[in-house]
N, C-alpha and C positions, 0 to 999 in steps of 0.2 A: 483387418490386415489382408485384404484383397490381393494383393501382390505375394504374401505369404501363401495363403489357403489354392493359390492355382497350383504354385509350385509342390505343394503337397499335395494335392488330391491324387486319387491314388487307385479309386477301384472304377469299374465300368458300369453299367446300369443290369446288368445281370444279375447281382445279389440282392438291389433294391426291389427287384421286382420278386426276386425269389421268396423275400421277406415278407413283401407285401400278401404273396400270395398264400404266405404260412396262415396267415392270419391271427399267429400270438401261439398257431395251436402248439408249440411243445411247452408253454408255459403250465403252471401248477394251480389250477383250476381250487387246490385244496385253501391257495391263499388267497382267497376273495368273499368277505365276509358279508356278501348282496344282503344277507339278513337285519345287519348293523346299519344299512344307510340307505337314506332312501334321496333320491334326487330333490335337488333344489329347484322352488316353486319358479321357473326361468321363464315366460312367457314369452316369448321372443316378440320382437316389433313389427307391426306391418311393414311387409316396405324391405326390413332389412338387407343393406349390405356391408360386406366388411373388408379393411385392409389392414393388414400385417404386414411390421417390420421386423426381421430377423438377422441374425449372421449369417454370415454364406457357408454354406457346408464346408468341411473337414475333408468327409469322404462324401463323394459320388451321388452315393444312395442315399444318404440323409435327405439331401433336398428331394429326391423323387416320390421316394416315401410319404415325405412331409405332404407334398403338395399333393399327393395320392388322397391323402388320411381329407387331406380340407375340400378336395372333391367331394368325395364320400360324405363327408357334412352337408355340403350343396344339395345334394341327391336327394338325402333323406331330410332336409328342414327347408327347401329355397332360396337361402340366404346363398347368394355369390359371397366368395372371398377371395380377396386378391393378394398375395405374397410376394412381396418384395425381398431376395436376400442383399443384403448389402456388408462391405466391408468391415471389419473389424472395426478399425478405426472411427469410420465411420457412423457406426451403431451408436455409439459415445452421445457426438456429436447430431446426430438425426434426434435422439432422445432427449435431449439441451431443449432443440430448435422445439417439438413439438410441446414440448410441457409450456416453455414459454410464450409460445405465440397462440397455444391453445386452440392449434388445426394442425392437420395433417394424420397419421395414420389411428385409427380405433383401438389398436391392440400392438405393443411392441416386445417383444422377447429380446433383452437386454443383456450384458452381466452382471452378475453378484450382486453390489448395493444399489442397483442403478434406479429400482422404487422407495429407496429411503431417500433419496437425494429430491424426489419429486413427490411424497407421499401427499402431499396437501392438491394435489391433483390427477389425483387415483381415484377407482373405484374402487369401494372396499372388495374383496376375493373370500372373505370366509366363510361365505355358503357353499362354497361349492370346494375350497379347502377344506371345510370339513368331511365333506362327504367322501369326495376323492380319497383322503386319509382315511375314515372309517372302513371303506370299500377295503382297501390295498394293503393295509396291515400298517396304516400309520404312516405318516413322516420321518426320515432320518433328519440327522441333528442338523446335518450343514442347510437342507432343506428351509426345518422351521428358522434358523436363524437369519438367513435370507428370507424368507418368506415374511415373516410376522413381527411386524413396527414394535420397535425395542419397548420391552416393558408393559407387552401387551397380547392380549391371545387375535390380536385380530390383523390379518391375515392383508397385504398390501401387494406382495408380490405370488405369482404362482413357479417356485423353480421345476424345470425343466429335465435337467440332468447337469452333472458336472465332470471336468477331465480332468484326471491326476495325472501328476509329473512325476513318479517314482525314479528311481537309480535305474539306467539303462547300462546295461555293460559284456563284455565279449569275456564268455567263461574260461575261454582257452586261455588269454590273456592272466584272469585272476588264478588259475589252476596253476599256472607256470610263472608266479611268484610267491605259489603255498598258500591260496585264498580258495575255500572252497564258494566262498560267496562274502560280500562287503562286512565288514564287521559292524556291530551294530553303537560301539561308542564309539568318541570322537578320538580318543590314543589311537585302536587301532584302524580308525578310516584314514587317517594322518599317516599311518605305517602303510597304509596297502597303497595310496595316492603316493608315495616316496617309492615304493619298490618298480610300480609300475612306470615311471618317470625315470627309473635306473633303466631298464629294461627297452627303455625307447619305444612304450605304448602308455601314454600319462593319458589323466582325466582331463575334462576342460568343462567348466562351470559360466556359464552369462552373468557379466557383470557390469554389460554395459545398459543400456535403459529399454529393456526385453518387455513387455507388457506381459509374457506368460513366464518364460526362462528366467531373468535377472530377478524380477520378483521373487520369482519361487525361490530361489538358492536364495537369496536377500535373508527373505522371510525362516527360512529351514533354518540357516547359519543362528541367527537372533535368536527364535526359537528355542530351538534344539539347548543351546546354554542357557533359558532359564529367563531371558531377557523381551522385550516387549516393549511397542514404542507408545502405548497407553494403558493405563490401569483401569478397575472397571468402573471405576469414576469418570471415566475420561481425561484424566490428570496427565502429561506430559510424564511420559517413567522411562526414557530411552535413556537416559546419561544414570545408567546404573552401571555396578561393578560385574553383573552378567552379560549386557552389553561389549564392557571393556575385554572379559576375556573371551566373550565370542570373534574381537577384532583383533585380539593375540593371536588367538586358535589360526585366524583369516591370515597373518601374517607369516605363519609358517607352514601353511595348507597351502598358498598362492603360488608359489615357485612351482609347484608339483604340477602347474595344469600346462597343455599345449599354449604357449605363448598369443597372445590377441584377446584373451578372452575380457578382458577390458572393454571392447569395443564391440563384442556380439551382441547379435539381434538375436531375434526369435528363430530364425531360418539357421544360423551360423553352428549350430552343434548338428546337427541334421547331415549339414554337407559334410563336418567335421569326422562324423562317426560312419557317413557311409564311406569317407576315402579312408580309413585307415588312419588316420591322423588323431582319433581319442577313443579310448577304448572304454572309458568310463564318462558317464554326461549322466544327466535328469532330463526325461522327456516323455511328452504323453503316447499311447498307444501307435498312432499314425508314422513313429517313424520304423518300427517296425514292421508294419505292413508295406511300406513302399518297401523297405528290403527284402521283403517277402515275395512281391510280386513283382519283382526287376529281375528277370535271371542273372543278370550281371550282377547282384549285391545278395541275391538269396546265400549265397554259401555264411556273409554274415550275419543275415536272421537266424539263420542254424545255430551259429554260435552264440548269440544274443541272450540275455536272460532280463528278467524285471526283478527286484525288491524295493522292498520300501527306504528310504531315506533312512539313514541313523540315527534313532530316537535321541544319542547323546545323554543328557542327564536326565531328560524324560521318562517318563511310562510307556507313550507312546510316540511313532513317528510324526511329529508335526508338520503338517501339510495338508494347505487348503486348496481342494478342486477350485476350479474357472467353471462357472456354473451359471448356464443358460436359467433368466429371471423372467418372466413374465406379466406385464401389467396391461390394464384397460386405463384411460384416458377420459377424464369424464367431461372431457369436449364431443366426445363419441355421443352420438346420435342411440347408438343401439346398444347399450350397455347389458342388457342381455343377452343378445347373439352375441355379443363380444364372449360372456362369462358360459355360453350352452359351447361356442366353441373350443374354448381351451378343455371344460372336461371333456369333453367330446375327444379332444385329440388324448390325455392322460387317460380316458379306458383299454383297459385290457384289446380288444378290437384294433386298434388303434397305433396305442403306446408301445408294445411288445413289438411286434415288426420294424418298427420303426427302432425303436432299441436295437433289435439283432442287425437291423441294415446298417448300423454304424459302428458293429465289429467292436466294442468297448471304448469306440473314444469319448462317448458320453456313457455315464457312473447313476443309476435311476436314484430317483430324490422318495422314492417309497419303497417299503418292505420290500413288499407282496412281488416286485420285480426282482428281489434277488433270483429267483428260482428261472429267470430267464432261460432258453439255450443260448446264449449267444457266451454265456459263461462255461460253459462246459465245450466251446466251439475249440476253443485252442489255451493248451494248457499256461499260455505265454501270456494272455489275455486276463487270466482268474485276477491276479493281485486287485486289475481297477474295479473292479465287481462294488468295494466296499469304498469309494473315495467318499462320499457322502454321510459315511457314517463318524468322520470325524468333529472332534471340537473345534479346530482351528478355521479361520477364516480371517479374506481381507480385513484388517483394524484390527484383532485382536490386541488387546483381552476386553477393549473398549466398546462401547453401544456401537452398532453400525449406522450411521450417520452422512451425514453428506462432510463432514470434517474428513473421517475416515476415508472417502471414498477419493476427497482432493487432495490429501495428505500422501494416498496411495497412489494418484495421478504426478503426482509432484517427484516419484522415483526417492523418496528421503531416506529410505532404506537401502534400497542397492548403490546410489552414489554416497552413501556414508561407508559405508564395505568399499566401495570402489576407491573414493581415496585411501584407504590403507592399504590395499593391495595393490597401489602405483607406489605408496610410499610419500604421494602429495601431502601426506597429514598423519600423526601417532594418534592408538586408537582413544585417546583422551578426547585433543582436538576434533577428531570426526565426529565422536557421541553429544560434543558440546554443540558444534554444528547442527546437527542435526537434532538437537529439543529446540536450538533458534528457531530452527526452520517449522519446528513442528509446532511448536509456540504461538504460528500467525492459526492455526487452526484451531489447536484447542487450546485449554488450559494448561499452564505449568503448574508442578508439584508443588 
């Protein structure tokens, strides 16, 4: 999403470098277990050189950092690397083109399923996933599930970090309809979205084909009622009666949002919430900071707060980070400077700066990073600390697979929610719709 990520970038290269030059050091020294792991036998290649494809940064500093840290590897092993950020959208697509034609870049940082979809032309990662994990106090959940080919300890992707989209909302707003903060079931998030819509400051949720936004709300809404558009079979299970009343639920929750939201993108709650026009939305860290650092919107970052999503009939809040994936390519020439580079960037050295330079909009995929400063930087920031540490992720509750990954490119979720919330379809016909649809990928029940 090139066209998104300018519009947002948001901070100047002052913090990247401020980070870089921490060197990790307020990190906890106490969570690094050097005793438990010892590096992977990597002998690097004569010769070696490497290219990297990535996303374009979020904020500023990411990418300065980034390419600081791959310096830094140059220096001390001689391998050049060259990093390419490119578009969102783009990444998708660049990741197709190279697995298939079996050239082009050594090393790609993707998202989410994007090495399950190409596993049989990977290098395996679990030497140096092991280590990494031993070092750092282990892997969290959304990590290994991303990370490690369904059904198996061995290791295909290395994730990176990932970005939660909790509840974004203006406290004055829910104070001055008797909400001290969102309620956490679905009766009273339905009361608080109805008062605030009397009050002429309503919520507004993406439900048009959002690659981060629609998904997310899609995903929560389904969720959150208990429903899933695959079992852990893989079996088609979206045309259930938790489904149906998640599209009731959607029926009566719809009215209550600022009118358009049918038709939002990724960028559309952003402008939404900085003009005053919604005072409740789902969004990751970054829109925050640009209200933070606009004097003209600062007064509502002040007001702003984060929570997590409304568990609903859950245990807990359902919500899967967008999570930076990382694979080697075994068209690569140099498949160990490919595998000496990534740990090289996930060391403490390294990783921790490069963390704090992105302010929380990326969630670390290992322990050992909770104890970051970048979590204690702003009290506004703590919630995403733990995105990673969830069970939920794209395809739930099914294997992650390349079914799951086109099923989830396919939008099957948010335009099955979308037609009920225009009222094109009852939530019967949507859920029936949509195991059709889900049907050409996997198995039905």
């Amino acid at each position: 999403m090139s066209n998104i990520i300018t519009r947002r970038s948001i901070l100047g290269a002052g913090v990247g470098a401020t980070a870089l030059a921490a060197g990790g050091g307020a990190f906890a020294q106490s969570n690094i277990q050097t005793a438990a792991a010892a590096p992977p036998n990597l002998p690097i290649e004569s010769g070696a050189t490497l290219r990297m494809l990535r996303p374009v940064r979020f904020v500023q500093p990411d990418e300065e950092v980034f390419r600081a840290n791959c310096a830094r590897f140059t220096q001390q092993t001689g391998v050049q690397v060259r990093v390419d950020f490119v578009g969102w959208e783009d990444i998708t697509q660049q990741t197709a083109v190279t697995a298939n034609t079996g050239a082009g870049p050594d090393l790609i940082i993707g998202f989410n399923e994007a090495p399950h979809i190409y596993a049989d032309k990977l290098v395996e990662l679990s030497d140096v996933a092991e280590y990494i994990g031993k070092k750092y106090g282990g892997w969290l959940n959304l990590a290994q599930r991303y990370g490690k080919r369904h059904g198996t300890n061995n290791w295909i992707g290395l994730p990176f970090g990932a970005s939660g989209g909790p509840l974004v909302w203006r406290k004055s707003a829910l104070n001055a309809a008797g909400f001290q903060a969102p309620p956490d079931d679905h009766a009273g998030f339905l009361d608080l979205c109805r008062k605030l819509k009397a009050a002429n400051k309503p919520a507004g949720f993406a439900l048009g084909n959002a690659v981060g936004d629609g998904n997310g709300f899609a995903n929560w809404l389904i969720w959150s009622h208990g429903g899933y558009l695959v079992d852990e079979d893989n079996n088609v299970a979206i045309n259930s009666p938790n489904t149906i009343a998640a599209l009731n639920y959607l029926k009566d929750l719809y009215p209550t949002f600022v009118p358009g939201t049918i038709a939002w993108g990724d960028i559309s709650n952003n402008r939404a919430y900085a003009a005053n026009e919604v005072w409740l939305t789902a969004n990751g860290v970054s829109l925050y900071f640009a209200l933070k650092n606009d004097p003209a919107t600062r007064p509502i970052a002040e007001d702003t707060e984060h929570t997590l999503l409304p568990k609903g009939r859950l245990d807990a809040s359902p919500m899967a980070g967008l999570t930076l994936n990382a694979m080697v390519f075994k068209h690569s020439r140099f498949p160990n400077a490919s595998k000496a580079l990534l740990a090289f960037l996930l060391e403490k050295e390294q990783y921790d700066p490069w963390l704090q330079a992105n302010l929380g909009y990326w969630s670390q995929p290992l322990d050992a990073y909770s104890t970051s400063a970048v979590w204690d930087s702003d009290p506004k920031v703590r919630i995403f600390k733990d995105v990673m540490r969830t069970n939920f992720y794209i395809g739930y509750k099914g294997p992650i697979s390349q079914a799951s990954a086109a099923a989830n490119a396919d939008y099957i979720m948010v335009q099955m929610c979308a037609q009920v919330a225009s009222g094109q379809a009852t939530p019967e016909a949507a859920a029936r719709e949509a195991e059709r649809r889900a049907a050409r990928f996997f198995r039905r029940r």
